[in-house]
TORDODO-129082 format. One record per residue: x, y, z of N, C-alpha, C in turn. Coordinates in pm, 1 decimal. Layout:
BEGIN
SITE      n_X      n_Y      n_Z     ca_X     ca_Y     ca_Z      c_X      c_Y      c_Z
SITE        X        Y        Z        X        Y        Z        X        Y        Z
...
//
This chain:
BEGIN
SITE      n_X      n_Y      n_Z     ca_X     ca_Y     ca_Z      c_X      c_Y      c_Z
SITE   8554.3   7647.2   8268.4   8588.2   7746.3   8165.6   8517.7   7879.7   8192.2
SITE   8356.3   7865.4   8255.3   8272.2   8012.9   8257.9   8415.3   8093.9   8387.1
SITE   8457.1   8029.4   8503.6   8528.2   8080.9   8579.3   8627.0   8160.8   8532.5
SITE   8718.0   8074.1   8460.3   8874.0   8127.2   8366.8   8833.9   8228.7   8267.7
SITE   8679.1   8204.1   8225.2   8653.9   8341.4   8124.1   8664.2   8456.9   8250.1
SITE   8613.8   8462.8   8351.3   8565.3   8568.0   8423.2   8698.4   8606.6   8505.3
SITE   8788.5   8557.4   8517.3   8900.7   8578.9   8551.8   9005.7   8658.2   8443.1
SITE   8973.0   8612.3   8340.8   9075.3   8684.0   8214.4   9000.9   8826.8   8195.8
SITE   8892.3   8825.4   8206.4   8820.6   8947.3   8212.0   8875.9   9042.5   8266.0
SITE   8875.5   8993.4   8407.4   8902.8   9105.3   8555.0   9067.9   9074.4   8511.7
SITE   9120.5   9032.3   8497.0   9269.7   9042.8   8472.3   9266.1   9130.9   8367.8
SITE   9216.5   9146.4   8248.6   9229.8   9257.4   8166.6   9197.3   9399.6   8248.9
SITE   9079.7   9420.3   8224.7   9073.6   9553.7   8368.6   9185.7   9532.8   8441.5
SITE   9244.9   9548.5   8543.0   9347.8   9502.8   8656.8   9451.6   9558.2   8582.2
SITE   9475.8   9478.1   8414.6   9624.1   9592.7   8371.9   9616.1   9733.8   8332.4
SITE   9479.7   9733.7   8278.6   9466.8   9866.2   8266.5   9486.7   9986.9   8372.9
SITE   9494.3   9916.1   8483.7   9493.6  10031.3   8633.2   9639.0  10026.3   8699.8
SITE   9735.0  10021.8   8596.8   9909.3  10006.4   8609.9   9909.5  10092.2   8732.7
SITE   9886.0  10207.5   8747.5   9954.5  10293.4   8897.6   9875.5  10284.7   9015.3
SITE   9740.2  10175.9   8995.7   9728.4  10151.7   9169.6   9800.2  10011.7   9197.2
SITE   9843.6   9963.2   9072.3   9919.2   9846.3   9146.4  10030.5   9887.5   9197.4
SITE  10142.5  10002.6   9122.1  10219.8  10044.1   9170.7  10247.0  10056.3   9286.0
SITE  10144.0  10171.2   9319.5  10099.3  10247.0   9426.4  10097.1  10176.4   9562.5
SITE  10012.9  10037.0   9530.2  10022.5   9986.1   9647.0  10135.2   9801.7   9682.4
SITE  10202.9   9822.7   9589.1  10346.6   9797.6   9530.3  10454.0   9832.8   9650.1
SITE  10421.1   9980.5   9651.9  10520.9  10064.5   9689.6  10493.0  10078.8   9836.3
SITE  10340.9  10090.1   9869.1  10331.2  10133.0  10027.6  10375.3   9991.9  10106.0
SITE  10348.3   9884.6  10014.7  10362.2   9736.8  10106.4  10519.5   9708.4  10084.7
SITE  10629.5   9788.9  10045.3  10746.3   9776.1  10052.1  10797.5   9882.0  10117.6
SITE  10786.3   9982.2  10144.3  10913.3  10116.6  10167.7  10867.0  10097.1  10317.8
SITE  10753.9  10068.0  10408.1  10764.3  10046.5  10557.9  10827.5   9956.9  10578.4
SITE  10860.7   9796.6  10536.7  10884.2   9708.3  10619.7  11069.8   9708.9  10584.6
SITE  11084.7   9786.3  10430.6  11237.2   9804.7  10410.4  11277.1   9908.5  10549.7
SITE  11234.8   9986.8  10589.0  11265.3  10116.7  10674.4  11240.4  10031.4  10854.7
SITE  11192.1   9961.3  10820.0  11158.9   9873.8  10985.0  11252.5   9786.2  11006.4
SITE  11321.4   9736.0  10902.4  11446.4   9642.0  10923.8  11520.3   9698.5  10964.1
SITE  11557.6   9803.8  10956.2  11676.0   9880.3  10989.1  11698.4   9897.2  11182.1
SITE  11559.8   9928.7  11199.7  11534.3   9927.3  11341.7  11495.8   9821.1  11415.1
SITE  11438.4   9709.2  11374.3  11436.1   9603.4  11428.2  11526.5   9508.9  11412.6
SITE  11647.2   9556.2  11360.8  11754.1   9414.3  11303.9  11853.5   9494.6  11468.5
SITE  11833.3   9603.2  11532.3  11866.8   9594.5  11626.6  11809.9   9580.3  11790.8
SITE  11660.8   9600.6  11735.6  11620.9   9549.7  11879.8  11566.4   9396.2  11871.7
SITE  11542.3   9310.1  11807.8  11515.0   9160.9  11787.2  11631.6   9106.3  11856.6
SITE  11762.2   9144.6  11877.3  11847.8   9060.7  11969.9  11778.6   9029.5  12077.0
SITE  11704.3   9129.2  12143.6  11662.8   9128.1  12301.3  11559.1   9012.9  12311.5
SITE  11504.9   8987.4  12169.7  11372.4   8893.2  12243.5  11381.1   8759.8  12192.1
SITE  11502.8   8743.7  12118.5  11560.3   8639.5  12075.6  11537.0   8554.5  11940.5
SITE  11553.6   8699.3  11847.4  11540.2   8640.9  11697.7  11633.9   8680.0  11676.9
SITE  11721.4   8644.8  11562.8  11840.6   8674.0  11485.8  11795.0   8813.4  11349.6
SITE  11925.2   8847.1  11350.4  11914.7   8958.2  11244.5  11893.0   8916.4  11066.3
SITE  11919.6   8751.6  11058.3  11839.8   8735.3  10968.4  11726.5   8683.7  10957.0
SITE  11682.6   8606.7  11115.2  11487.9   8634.6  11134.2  11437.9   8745.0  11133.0
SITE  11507.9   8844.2  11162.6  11400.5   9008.0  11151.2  11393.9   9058.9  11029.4
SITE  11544.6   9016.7  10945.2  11503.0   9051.1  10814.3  11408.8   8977.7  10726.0
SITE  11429.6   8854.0  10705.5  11335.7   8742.3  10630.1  11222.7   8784.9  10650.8
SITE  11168.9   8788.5  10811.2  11010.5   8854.4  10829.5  10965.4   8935.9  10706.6
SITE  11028.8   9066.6  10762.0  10985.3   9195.7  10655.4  11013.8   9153.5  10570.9
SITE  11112.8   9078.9  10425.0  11086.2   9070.4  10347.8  10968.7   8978.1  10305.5
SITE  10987.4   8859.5  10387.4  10825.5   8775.3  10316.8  10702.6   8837.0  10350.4
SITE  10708.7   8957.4  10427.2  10554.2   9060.3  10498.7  10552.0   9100.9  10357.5
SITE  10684.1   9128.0  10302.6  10631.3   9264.9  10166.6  10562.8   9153.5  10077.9
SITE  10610.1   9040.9  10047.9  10544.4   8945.2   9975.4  10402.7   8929.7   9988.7
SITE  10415.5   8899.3  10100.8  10256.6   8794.4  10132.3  10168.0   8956.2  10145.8
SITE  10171.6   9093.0  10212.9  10101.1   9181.6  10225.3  10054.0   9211.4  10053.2
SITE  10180.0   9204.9   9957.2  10127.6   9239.5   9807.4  10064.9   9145.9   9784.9
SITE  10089.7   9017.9   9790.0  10005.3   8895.4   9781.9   9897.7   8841.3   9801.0
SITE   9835.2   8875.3   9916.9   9778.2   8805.2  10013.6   9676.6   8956.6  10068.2
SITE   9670.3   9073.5  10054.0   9638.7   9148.0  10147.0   9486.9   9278.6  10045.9
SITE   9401.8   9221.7  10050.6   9306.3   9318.4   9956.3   9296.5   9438.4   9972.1
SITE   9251.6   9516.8   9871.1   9235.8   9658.0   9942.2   9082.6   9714.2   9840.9
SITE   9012.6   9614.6   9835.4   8868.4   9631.7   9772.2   8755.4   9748.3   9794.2
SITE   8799.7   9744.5   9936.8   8669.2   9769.1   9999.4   8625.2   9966.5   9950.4
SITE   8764.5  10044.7   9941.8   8698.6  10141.2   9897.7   8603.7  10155.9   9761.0
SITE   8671.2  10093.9   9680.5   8578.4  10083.9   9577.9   8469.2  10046.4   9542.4
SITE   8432.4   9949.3   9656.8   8320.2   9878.8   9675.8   8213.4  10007.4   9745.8
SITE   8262.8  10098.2   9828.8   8191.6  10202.9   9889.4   8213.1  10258.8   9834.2
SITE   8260.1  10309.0   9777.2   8241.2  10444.5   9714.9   8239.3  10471.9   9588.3
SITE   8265.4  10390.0   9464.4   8235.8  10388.0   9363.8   8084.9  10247.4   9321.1
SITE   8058.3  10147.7   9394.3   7974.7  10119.4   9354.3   7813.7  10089.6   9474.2
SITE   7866.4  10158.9   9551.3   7777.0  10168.6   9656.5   7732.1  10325.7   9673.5
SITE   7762.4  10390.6   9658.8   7765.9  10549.2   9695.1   7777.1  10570.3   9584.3
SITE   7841.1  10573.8   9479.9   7803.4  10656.8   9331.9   7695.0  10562.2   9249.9
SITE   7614.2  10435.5   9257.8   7572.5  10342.1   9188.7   7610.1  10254.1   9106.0
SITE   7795.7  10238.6   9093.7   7819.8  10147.2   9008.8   7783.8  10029.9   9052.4
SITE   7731.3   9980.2   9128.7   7652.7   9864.9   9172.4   7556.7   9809.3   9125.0
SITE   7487.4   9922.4   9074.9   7377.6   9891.7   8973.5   7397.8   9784.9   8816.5
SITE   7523.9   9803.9   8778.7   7559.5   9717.4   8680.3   7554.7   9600.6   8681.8
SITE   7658.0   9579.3   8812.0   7682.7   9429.5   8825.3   7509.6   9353.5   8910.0
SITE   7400.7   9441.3   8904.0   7309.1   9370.0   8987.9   7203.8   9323.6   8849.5
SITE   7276.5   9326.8   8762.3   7206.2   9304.4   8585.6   7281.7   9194.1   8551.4
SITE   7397.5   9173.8   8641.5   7429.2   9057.7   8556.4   7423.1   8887.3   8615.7
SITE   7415.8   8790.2   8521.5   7406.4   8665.5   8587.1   7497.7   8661.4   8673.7
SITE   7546.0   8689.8   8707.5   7680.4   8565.9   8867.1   7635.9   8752.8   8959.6
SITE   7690.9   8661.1   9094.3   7705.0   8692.9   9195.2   7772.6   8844.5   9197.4
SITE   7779.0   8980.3   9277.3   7890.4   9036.6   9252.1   8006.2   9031.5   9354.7
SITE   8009.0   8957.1   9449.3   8097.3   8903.9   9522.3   8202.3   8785.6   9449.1
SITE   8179.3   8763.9   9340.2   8233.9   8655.7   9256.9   8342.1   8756.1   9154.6
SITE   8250.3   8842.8   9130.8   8340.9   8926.9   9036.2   8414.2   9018.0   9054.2
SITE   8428.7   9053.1   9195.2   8515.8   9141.2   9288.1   8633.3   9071.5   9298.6
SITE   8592.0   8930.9   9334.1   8714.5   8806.5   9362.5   8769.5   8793.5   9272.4
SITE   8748.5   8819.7   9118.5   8798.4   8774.2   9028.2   8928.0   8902.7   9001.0
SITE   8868.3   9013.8   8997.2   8891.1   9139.7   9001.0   9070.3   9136.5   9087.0
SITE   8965.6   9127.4   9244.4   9054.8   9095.0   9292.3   9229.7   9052.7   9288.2
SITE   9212.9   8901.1   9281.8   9287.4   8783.9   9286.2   9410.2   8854.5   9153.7
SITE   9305.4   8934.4   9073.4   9422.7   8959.9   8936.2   9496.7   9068.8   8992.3
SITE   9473.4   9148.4   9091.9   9573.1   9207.1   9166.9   9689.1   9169.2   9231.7
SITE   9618.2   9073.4   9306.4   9716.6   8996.4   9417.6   9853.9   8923.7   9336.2
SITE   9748.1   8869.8   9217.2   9883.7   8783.9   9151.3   9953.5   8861.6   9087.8
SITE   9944.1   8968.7   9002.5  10040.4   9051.6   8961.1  10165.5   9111.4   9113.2
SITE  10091.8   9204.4   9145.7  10200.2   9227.6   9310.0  10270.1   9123.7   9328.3
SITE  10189.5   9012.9   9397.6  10257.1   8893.1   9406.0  10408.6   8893.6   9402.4
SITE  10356.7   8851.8   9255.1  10453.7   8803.8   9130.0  10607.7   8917.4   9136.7
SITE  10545.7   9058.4   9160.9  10642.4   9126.4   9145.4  10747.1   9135.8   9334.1
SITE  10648.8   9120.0   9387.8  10715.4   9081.4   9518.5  10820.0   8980.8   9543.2
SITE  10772.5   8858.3   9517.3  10850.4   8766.1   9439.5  10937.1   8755.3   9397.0
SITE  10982.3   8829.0   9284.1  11102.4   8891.7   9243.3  11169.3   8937.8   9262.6
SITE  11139.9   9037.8   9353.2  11243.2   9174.5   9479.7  11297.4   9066.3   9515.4
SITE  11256.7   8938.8   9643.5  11258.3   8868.5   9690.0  11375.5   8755.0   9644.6
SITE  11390.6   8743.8   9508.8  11453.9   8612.0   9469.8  11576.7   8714.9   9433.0
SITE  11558.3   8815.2   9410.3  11700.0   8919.9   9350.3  11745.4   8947.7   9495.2
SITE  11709.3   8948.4   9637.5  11766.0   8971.8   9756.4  11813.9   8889.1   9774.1
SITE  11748.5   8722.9   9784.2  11822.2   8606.4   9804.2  11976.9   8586.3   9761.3
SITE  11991.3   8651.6   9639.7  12079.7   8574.8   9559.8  12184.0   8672.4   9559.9
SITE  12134.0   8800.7   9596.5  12257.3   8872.7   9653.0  12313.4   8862.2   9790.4
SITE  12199.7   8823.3   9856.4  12243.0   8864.3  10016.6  12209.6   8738.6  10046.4
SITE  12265.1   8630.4  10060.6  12180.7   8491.0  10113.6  12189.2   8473.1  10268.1
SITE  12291.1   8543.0  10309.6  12317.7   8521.5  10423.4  12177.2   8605.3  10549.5
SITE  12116.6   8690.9  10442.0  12043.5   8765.6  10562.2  11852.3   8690.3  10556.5
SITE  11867.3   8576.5  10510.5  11769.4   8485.8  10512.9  11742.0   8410.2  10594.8
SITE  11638.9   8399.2  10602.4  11589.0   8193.5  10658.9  11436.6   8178.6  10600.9
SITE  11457.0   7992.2  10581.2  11346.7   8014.0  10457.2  11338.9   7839.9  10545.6
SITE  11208.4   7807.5  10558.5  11187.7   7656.0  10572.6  11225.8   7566.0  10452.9
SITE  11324.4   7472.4  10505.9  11377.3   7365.7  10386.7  11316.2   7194.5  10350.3
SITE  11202.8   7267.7  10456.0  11094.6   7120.6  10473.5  11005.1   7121.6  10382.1
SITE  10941.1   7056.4  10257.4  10862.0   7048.6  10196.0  10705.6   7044.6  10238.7
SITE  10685.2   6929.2  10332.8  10545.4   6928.3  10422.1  10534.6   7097.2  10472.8
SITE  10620.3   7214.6  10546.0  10630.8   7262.5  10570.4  10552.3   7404.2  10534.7
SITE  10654.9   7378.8  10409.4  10688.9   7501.5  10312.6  10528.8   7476.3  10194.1
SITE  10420.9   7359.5  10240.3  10320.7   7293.0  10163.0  10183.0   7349.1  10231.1
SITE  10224.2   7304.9  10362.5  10150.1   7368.9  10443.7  10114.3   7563.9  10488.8
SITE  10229.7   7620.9  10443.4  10267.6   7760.2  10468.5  10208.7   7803.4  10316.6
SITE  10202.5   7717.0  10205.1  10118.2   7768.0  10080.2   9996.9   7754.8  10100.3
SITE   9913.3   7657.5  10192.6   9764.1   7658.1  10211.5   9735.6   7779.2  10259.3
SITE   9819.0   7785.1  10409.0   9785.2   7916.8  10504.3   9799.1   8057.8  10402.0
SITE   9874.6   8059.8  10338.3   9875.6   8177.6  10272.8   9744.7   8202.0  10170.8
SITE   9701.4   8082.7  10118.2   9576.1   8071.7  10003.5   9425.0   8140.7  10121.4
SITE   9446.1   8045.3  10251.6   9348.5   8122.2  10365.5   9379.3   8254.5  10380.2
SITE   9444.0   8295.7  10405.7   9532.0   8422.3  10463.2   9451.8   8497.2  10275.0
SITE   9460.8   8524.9  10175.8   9398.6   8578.5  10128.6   9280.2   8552.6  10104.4
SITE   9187.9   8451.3  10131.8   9066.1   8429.5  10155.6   9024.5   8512.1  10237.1
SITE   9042.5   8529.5  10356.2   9006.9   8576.9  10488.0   9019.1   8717.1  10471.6
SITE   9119.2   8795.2  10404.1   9154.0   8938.4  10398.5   9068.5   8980.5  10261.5
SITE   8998.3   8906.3  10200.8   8925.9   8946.0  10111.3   8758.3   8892.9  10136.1
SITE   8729.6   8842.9  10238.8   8589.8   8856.6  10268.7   8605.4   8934.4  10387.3
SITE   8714.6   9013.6  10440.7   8714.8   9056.1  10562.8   8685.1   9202.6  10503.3
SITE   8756.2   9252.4  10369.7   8762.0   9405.9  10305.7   8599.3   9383.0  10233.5
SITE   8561.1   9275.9  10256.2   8392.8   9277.0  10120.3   8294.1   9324.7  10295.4
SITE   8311.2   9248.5  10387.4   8252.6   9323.2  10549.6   8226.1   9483.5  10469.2
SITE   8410.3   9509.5  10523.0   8439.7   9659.2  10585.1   8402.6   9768.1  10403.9
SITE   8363.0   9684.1  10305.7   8301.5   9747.6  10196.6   8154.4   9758.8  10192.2
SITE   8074.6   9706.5  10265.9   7948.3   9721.0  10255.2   7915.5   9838.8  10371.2
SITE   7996.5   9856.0  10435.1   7959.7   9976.5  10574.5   7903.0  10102.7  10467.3
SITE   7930.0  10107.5  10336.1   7911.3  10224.7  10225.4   7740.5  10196.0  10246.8
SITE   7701.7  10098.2  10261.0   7549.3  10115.2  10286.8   7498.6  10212.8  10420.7
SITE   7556.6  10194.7  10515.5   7515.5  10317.0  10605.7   7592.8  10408.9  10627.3
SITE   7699.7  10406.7  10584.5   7733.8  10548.3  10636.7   7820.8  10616.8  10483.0
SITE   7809.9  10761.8  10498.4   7795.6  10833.0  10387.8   7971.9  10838.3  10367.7
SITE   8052.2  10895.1  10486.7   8144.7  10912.9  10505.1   8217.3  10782.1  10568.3
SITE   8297.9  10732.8  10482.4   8357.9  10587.9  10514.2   8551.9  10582.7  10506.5
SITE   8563.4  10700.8  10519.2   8714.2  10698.2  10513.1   8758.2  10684.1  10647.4
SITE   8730.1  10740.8  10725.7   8735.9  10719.7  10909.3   8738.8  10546.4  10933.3
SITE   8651.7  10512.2  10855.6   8612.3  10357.5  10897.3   8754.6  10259.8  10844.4
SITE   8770.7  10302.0  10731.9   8870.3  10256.9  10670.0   9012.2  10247.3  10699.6
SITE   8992.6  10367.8  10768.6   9157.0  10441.3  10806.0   9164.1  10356.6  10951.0
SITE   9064.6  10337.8  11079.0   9065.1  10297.2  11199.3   9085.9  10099.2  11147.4
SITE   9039.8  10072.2  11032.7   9024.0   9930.5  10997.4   9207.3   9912.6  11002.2
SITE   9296.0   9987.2  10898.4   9401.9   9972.8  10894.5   9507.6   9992.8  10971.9
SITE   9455.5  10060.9  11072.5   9529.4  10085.3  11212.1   9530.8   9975.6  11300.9
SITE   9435.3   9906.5  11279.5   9396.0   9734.6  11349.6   9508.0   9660.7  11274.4
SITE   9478.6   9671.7  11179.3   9566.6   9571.1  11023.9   9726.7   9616.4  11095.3
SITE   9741.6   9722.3  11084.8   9885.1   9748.8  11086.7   9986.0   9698.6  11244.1
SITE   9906.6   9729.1  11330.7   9902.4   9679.2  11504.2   9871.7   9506.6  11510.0
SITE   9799.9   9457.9  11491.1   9726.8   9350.8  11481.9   9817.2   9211.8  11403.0
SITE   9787.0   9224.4  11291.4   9888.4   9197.5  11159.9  10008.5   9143.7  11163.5
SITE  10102.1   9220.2  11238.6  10222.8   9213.0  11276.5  10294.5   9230.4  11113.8
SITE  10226.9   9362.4  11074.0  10285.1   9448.7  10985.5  10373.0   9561.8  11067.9
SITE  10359.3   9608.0  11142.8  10449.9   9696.0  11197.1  10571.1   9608.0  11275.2
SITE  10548.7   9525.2  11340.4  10592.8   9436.0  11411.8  10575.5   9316.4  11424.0
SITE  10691.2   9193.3  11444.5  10613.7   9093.3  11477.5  10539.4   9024.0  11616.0
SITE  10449.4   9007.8  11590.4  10363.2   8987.5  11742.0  10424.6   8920.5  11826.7
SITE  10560.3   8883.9  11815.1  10638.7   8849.9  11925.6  10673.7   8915.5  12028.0
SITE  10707.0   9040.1  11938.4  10744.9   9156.7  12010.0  10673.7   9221.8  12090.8
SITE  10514.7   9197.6  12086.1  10447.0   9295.9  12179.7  10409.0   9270.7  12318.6
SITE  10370.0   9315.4  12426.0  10335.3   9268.4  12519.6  10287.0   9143.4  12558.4
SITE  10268.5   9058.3  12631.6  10239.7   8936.0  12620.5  10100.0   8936.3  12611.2
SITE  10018.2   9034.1  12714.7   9851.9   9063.8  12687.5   9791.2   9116.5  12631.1
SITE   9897.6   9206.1  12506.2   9852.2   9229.6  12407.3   9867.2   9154.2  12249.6
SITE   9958.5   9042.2  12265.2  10008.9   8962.7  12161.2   9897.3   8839.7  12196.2
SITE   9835.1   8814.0  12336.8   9707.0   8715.6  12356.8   9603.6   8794.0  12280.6
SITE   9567.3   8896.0  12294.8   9452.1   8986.2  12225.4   9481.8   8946.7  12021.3
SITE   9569.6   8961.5  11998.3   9572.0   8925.2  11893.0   9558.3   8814.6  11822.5
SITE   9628.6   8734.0  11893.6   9571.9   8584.5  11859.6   9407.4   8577.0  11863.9
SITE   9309.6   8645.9  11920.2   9187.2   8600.8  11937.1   9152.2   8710.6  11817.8
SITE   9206.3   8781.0  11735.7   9145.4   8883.5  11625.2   9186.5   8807.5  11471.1
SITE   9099.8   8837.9  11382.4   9139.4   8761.7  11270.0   9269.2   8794.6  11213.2
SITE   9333.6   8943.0  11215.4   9400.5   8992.9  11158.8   9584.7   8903.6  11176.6
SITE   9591.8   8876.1  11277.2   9728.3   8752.5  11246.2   9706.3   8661.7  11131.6
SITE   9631.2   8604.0  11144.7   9637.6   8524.0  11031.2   9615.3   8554.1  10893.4
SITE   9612.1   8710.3  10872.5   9630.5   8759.4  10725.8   9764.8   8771.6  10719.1
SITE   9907.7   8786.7  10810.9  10014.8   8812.2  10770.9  10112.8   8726.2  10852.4
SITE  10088.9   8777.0  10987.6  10209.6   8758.0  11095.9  10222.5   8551.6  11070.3
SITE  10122.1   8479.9  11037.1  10137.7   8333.7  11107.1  10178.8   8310.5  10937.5
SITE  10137.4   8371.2  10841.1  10170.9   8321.5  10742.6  10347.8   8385.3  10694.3
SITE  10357.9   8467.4  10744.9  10521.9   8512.6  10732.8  10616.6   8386.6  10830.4
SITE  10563.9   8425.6  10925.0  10687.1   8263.1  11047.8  10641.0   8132.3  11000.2
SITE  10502.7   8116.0  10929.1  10516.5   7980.5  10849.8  10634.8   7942.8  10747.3
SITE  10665.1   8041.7  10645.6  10748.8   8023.6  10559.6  10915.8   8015.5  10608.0
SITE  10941.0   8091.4  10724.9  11044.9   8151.6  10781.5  11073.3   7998.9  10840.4
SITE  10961.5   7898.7  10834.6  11054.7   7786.3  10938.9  11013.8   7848.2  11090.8
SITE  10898.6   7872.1  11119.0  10940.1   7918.6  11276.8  10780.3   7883.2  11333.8
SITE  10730.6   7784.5  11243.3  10597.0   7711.1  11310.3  10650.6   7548.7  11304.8
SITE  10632.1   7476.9  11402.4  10639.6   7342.3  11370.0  10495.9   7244.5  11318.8
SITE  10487.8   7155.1  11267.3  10380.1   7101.1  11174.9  10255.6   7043.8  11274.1
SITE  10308.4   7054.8  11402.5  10198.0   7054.5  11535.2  10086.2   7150.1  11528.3
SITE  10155.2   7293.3  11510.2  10146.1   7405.6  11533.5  10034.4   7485.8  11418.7
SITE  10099.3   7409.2  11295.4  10031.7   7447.7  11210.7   9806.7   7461.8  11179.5
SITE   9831.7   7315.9  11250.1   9676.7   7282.2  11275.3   9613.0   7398.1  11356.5
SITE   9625.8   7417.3  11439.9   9530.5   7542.3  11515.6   9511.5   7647.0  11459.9
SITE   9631.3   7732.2  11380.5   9617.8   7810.1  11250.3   9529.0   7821.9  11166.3
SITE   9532.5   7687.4  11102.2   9438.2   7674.5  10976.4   9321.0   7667.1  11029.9
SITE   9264.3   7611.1  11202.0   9122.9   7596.2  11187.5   9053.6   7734.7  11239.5
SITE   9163.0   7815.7  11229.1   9132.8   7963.3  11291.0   9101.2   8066.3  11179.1
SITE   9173.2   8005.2  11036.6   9161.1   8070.7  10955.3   9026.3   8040.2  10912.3
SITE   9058.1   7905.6  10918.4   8871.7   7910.4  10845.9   8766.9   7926.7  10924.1
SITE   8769.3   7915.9  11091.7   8656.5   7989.2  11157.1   8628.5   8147.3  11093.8
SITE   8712.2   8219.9  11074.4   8705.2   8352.8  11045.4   8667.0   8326.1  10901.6
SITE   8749.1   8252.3  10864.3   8711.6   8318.6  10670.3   8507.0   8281.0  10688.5
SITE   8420.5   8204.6  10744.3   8373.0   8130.6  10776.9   8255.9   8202.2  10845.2
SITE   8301.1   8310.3  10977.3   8207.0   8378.2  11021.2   8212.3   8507.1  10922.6
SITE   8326.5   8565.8  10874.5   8323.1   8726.6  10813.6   8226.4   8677.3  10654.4
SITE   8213.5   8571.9  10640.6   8143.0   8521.4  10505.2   8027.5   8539.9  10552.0
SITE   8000.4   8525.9  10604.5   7816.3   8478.4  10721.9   7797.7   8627.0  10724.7
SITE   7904.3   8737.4  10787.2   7864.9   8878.4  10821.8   7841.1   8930.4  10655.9
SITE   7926.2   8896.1  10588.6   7898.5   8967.7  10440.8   7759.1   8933.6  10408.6
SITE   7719.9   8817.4  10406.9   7580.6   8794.9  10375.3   7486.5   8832.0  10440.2
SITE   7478.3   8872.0  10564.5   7372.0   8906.3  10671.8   7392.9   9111.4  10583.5
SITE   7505.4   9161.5  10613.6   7523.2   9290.2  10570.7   7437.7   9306.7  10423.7
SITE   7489.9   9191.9  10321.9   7497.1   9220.0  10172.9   7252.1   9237.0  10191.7
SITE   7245.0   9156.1  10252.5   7099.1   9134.4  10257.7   7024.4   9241.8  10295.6
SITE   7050.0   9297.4  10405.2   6988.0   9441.9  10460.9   7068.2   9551.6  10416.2
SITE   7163.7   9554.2  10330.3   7202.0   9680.0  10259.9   7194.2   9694.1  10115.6
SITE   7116.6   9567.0  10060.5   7070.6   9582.6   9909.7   6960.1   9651.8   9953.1
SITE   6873.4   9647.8  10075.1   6759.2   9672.4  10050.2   6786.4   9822.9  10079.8
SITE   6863.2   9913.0  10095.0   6876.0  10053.5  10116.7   6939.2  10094.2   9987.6
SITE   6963.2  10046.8   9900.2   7050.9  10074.1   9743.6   6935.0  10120.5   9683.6
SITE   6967.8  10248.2   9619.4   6933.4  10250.0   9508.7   7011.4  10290.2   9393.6
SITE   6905.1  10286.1   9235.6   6978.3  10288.6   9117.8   7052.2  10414.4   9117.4
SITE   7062.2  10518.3   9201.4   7134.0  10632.2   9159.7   7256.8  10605.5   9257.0
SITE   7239.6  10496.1   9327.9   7347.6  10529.1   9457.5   7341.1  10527.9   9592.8
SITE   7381.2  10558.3   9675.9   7336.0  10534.9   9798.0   7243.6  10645.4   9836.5
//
């Protein structure tokens, strides 16, 4: 019950901030709508169908609103650099607990509204789908996705504590999402890229915030396949947890009550 209180909490806050959900509503839909257009004609060549290139981008817009945090400025720059940090270091729980809570009430709203785009495309356009009709499948592709926002939300609590050393953190942020966007197989799917650069990715955490959890749902992992995934997700969710704590430890000790 102390959890579900602290969750209804941060879900109250969360509605009150209607236009950054929008906001980022909107950026995790109008690229991958505008990328279909161009990849529903070059995906012939590498041998996906024009309704695998579409399904992709639409379950990317899902799982990116879903699944994809975007914490970390606030974490630098409003409670690391201006001192709102100072609050939450008064209170009993953790503040990595209450970010998550914060969090998660994001994800599920987007979600939810992603979701919806999603079931109103289906039912108009069914034909430009593919969706796994396997239950074990489609069971397994809900874990990976539960990792897949695990991992992208101790990965943004990392790239939020950098507000401890450095003053100017938008550079950091902006080069983080250029990884995300390349990496990810938000711009593309990592099928598509070079073969020694689609190996490079597999060894970075960032696939498994989107690209393995989009072809999970799509039907385009088999249940072999799935295992190496998940133990990749949790190596990462696993080490970037270990880096938050090594960071969170030597950058409390540079905080102070006014701020950074």
């Amino acid at each position: 019950m102390r959890y579900l209180r602290f969750f209804l909490l941060q879900f109250q806050e969360v509605i009150e901030d209607k236009s950054r959900i929008i906001v980022w509503f909107l950026l995790a839909t109008i690229a991958p709508l505008i990328l279909i257009l161009f990849w529903r004609g070059a995906s012939l060549s590498n041998g996906w169908t024009s309704a695998e290139i579409t399904s992709y981008y639409l379950f990317a817009i899902v799982i990116y609103a879903g699944a994809m945090c975007h914490q970390e400025e606030h974490v630098a720059t409003i409670d690391i650099q201006e001192g709102g940090l100072t609050a939450y270091l008064l209170k009993p729980f953790s503040y990595i607990r209450l970010i998550f809570f914060n969090e998660i009430s994001y994800r599920l709203i987007q979600g939810s509204v992603g979701l919806i785009l999603l079931g109103l495309l289906i039912l108009l356009f069914p034909q430009l789908f593919t969706f796994t009709k396997e239950i074990d499948i489609f069971l397994l592709s809900c874990l990976m996705l539960i990792l897949s926002f695990s991992l992208t939300f101790v990965f943004k609590m990392v790239v939020g504590l950098l507000g401890f050393w450095m003053t100017e953190t938008r550079g950091a942020f902006e080069a983080v999402n250029v990884l995300i966007v390349i990496f990810s197989g938000t711009l593309m799917p990592l099928a598509f890229l070079p073969e020694w650069l689609e190996k490079i990715a597999y060894l970075l955490p960032f696939a498994y915030m989107l690209y393995f959890p989009v072809i999970a749902f799509e039907g385009k992992l088999s249940i072999d396949q799935f295992g190496p995934v998940l133990i990749s997700q949790l190596i990462w969710i696993v080490i970037m947890y270990l880096l938050y704590r090594i960071l969170w430890k030597y950058g409390i000790k540079k905080y102070t009550a006014v701020g950074q």
